[in-house]
N, C-alpha and C positions, 0 to 999 in steps of 0.2 A: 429481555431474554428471547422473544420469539422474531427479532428484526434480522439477524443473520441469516436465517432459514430459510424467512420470506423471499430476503435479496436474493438466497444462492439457487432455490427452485425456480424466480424468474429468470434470471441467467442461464439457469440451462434449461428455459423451453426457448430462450432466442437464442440463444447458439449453436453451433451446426455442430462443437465439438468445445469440448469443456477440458482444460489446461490447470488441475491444480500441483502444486509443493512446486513452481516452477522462481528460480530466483533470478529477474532479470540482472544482463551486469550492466547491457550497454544500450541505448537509444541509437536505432540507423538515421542517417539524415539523407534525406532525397536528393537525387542528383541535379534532376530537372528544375526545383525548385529549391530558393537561397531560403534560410530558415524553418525550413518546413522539416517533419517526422516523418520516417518514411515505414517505420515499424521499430523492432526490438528482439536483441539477442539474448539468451539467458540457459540455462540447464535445468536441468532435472534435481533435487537434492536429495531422493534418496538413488535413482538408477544412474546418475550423471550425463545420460542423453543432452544434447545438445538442440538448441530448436531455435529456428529462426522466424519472426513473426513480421509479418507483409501488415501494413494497415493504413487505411487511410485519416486514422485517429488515434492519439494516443494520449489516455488517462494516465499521470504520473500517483498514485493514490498509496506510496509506499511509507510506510513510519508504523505507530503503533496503537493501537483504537482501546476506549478505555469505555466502561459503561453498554457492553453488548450485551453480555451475559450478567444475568442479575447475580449479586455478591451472596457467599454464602452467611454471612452476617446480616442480624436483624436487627431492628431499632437502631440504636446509633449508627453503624456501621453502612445502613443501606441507602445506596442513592451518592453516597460521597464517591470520588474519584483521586484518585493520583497519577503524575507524571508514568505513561506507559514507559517504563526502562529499558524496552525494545526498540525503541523508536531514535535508529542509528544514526538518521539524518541518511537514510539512502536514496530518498525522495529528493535533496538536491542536491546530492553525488550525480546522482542521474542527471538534471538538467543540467547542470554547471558543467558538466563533462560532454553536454550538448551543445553547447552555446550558449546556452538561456543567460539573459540579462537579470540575475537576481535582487530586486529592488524590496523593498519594504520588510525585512526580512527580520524583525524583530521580537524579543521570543521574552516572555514573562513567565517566570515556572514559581510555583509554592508549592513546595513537596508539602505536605500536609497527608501525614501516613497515620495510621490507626493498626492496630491487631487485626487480624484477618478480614481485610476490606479488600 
């Protein structure tokens, strides 16, 4: 429950400017360079602002994270996990719509659901 925090305070003492509710739609590809990221277009989702992101890097880290926040269930309930059901497959809409050669791309799920976990 206190790993979110940690991440998002280091993030913003190394950033010069901190970007959140932003939903990328499209990966840029460099001009000068064949297969290479050249940044990232996306909006705003509550102002609809538009922003275009310059980078020499780019993290694809989109889908749905399960186990940040400790559950409000005790004994049985706590520590278990399930399928995030957010988790759109945005992360390789992105690269696929980039290029990217998606290989190994095999997915085992066991919903294994309990009462409020």
């Amino acid at each position: 429950e206190s790993y979110k925090p940690i991440v998002a305070e280091a993030a913003k003492r190394s950033a010069d400017k901190v970007y959140n509710r932003i939903c990328v739609t499209h990966l840029l590809l460099d001009e000068a360079k064949e297969n290479r990221i050249a940044g990232a277009v996306g909006f705003n989702v509550r102002t609809g602002n538009y922003h275009v992101f310059k980078s020499k890097t780019v993290i694809v880290g989109a889908g749905g994270a399960s186990n940040i926040f400790k559950p409000r269930s005790v004994g049985e309930g706590a520590g278990r996990v399930w399928y995030a059901p957010w988790s759109s497959g945005s992360a390789y809409g992105l690269m696929i719509d980039a290029g990217a050669k998606m290989t190994q791309m095999e997915n085992r799920i066991v919903l294994a659901r309990f009462k409020d976990g």
